[in-house]
C-alpha positions in Angstrom: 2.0 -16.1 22.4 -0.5 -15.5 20.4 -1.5 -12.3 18.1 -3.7 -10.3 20.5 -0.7 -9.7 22.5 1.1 -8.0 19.2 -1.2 -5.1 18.5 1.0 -1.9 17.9 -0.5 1.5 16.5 -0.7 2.6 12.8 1.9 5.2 12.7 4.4 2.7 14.2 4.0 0.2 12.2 4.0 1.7 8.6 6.7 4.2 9.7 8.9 1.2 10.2 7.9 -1.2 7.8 6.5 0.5 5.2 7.9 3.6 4.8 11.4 2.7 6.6 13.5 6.1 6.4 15.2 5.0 10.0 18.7 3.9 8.9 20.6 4.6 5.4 22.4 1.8 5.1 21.4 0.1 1.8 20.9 -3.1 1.0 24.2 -4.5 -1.1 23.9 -4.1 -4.7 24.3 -7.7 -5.6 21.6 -8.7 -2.9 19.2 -6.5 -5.1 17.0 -7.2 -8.1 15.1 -4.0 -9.4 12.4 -3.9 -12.0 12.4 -1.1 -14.5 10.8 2.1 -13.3 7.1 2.7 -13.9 5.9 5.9 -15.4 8.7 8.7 -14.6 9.3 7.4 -11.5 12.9 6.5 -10.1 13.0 3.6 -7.4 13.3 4.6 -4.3 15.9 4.5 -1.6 14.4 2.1 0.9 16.4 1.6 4.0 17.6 -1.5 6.1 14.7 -2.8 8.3 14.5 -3.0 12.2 14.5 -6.5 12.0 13.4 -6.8 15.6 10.5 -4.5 14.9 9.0 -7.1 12.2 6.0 -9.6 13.3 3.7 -12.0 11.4 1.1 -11.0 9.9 -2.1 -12.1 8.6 -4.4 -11.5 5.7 -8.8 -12.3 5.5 -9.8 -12.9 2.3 -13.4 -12.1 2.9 -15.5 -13.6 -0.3 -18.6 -11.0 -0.1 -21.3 -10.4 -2.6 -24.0 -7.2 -2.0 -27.2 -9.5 -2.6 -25.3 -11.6 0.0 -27.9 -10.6 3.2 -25.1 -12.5 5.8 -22.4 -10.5 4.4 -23.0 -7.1 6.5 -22.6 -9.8 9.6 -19.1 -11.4 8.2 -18.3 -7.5 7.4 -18.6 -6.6 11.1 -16.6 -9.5 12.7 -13.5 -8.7 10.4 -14.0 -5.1 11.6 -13.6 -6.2 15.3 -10.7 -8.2 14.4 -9.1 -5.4 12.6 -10.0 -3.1 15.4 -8.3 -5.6 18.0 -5.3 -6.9 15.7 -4.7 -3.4 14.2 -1.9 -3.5 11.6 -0.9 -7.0 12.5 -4.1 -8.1 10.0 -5.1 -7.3 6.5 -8.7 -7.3 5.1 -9.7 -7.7 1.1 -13.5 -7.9 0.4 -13.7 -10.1 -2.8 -17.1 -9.6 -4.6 -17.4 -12.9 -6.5 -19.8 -15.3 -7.3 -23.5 -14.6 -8.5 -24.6 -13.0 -5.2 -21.9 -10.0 -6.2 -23.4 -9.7 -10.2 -24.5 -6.2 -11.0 -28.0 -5.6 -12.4 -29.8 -2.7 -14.4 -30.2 0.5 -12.9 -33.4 0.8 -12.4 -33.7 3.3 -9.8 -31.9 5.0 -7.1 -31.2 2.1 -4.4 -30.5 -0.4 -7.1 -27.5 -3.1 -7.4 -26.0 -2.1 -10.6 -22.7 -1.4 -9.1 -20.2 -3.9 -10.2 -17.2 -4.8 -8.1 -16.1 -8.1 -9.3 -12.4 -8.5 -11.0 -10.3 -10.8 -13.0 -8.2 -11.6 -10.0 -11.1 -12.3 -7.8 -13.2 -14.6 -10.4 -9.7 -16.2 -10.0 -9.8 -16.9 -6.6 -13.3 -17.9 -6.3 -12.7 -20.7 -9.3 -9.3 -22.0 -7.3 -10.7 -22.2 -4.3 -13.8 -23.6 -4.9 -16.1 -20.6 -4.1 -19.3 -21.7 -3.0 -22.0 -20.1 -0.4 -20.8 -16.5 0.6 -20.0 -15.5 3.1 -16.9 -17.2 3.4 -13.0 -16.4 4.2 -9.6 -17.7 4.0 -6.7 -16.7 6.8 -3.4 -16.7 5.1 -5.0 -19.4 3.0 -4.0 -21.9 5.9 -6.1 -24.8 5.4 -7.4 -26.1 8.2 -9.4 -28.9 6.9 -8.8 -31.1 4.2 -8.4 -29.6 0.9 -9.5 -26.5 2.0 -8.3 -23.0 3.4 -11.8 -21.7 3.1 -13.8 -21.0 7.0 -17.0 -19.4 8.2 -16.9 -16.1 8.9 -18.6 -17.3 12.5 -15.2 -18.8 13.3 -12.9 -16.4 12.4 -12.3 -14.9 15.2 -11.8 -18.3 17.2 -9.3 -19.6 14.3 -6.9 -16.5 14.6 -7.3 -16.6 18.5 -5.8 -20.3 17.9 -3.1 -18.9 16.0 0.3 -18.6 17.8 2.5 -16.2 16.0 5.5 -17.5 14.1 8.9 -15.6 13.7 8.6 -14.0 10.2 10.8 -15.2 7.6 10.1 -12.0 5.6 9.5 -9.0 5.8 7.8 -6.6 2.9 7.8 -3.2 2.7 5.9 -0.7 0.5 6.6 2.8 -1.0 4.5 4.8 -3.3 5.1 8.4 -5.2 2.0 10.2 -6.7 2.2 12.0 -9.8 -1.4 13.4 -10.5 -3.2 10.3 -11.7 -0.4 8.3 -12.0 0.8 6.3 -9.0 4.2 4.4 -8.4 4.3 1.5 -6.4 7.4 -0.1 -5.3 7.3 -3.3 -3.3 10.5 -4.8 -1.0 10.8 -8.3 -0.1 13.5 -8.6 2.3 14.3 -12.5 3.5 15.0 -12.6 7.3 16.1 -16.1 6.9 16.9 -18.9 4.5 13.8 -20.0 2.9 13.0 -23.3 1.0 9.3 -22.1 -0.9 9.1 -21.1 -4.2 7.9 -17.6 -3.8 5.6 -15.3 -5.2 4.3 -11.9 -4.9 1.0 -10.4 -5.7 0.0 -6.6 -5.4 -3.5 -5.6 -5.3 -5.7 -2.4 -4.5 -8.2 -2.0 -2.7 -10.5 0.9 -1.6 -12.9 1.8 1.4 -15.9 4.1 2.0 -17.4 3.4 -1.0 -21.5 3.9 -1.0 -23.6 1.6 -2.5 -26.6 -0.8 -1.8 -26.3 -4.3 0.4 -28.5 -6.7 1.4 -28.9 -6.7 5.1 -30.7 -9.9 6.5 -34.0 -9.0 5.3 -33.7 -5.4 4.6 -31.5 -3.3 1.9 -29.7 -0.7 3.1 -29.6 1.9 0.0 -25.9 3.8 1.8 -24.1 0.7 2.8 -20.0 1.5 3.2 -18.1 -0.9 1.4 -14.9 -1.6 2.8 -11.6 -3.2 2.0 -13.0 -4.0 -1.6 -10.5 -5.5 -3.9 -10.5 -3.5 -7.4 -7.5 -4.6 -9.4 -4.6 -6.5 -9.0 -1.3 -4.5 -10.2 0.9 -7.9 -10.4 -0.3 -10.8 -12.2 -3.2 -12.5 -10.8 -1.0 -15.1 -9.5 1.9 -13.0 -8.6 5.7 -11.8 -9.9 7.9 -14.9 -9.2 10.8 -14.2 -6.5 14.4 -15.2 -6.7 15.0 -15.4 -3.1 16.2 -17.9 -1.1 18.6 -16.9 1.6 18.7 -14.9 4.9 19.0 -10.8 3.4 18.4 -11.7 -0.4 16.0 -8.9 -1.0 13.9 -7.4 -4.5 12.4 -4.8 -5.6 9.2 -4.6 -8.4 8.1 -1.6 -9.3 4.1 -1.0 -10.3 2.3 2.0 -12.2 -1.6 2.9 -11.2 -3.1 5.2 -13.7 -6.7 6.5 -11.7 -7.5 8.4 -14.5 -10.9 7.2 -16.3 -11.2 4.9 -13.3 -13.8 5.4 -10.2 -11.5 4.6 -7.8 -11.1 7.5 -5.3 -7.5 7.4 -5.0 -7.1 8.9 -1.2 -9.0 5.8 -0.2 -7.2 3.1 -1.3 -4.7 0.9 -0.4 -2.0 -1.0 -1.6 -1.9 -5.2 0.0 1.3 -7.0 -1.3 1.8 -10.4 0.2 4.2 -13.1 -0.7 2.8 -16.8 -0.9 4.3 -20.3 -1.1 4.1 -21.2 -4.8 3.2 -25.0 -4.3 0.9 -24.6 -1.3 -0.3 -21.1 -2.3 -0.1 -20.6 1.5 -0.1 -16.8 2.7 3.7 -16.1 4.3 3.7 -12.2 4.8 1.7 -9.1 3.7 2.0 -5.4 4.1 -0.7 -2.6 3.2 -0.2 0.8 3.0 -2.7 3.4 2.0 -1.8 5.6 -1.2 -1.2 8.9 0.4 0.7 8.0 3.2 
């Protein structure tokens, strides 16, 4: 079966994965490893997952740039994916490479907004960023030596995709503070796994107004979506010591929007846990901050 048949609404989804106040049972305390609280927080009581309620899912790493005139056109086919996959896919828009470098501002509709970061410079220099646009699904490679597709496939790749049983399942939990934002991340292990596992937490934020190239037009108001602003984790990810069938952890992460641009009602938090070795996607989970 593959993932068209698997869409499911929103409020379904993050009430049972990420937010996950349906049972009370807890998870054992010696199948637990907790991180130290961030800010003033206390971690949270997350509850025992629906296992039967937990699907695969997928995450586009869209490599975008605004001087990139193609990039509106990649933009719009991982909006129709999102629209058809719903919460079964994840987007992040990584501005990298020199079609995403800021210039002056000179005037009004000019491209001095700057939305490169550390963690995606990273990604563009270990996968070999070249031309955007340009994606990765789950960082699956499906030629040699390389996870990286056209965005004019896309949506013929993920149709090819049958959906595995998940091995994991990841659930998030945030508490606001003013500025300050707690992040708490769950990776539960629905079997015994052999990878070396890692996690990464990022933010990303939507609706945000700024120039693009637009074939051979600039559009002034463009809304930037999904854009990745900071990673929380290390660029590369926490290491996980997990390994068999309801091992689970906890990490706990602090977000301090103050001096910051970020709009904090519309961004998101995208946690996925990859194979160390292969650095191939195995789960992710987003959840928006104020939900």
């Amino acid at each position: 079966m593959n993932y068209f048949n698997f869409k499911k609404s929103k409020f379904i989804i993050l009430f049972i994965l990420g937010i996950g106040f349906i049972s009370c049972d807890k998870i054992p305390k010696d199948k637990r490893i907790v991180e130290k609280p961030v800010f003033s927080c206390e971690e949270p009581d997350f509850a025992v997952l629906d296992v039967d309620s937990v699907v695969q899912k997928y995450l586009l790493e869209d490599f975008t740039g605004h001087y990139c005139s193609n990039c509106p056109l990649a933009h719009l086919y991982a909006t129709n994916l999102k629209t058809k996959m719903g919460d079964t896919l994840v987007v992040i828009a990584i501005h990298a490479g020199e079609l995403a470098e800021p210039q002056a501002k000179t005037e009004t509709c000019s491209f001095h907004a700057d939305y490169r970061t550390d963690a995606g410079r990273a990604y563009a220099e270990k996968f070999n960023l070249g031309p955007v646009p340009i994606g990765m699904i789950n960082r699956i490679v499906f030629k040699p030596n390389d996870p990286k597709i056209s965005h004019a496939i896309w949506t013929n790749t993920l149709a090819t995709l049958t959906r595995k049983p998940p091995t994991m399942a990841i659930q998030i939990m945030t508490e606001l503070n003013n500025e300050e934002v707690c992040v708490f991340v769950k990776t539960s292990l629905l079997e015994n796994v052999s990878e070396k596992l890692r996690l990464c937490v990022l933010l990303t934020e939507d609706n945000i107004i700024s120039p693009q190239k637009d074939a051979n037009t600039t559009k002034c108001e463009y809304v930037h979506n999904h854009v990745l602003r900071h990673s929380l984790a290390p660029i590369w990810g926490d290491i996980l010591e997990l390994s068999e069938k309801n091992d689970s952890q906890v990490k706990g992460y602090g977000i301090d929007f103050k001096n910051q641009t970020w709009e904090k009602e519309n961004c998101h938090v995208v946690a996925f846990v990859y194979d160390a070795d292969t650095f191939e996607i195995l789960q992710v989970e987003e959840m928006k901050i104020n939900d």
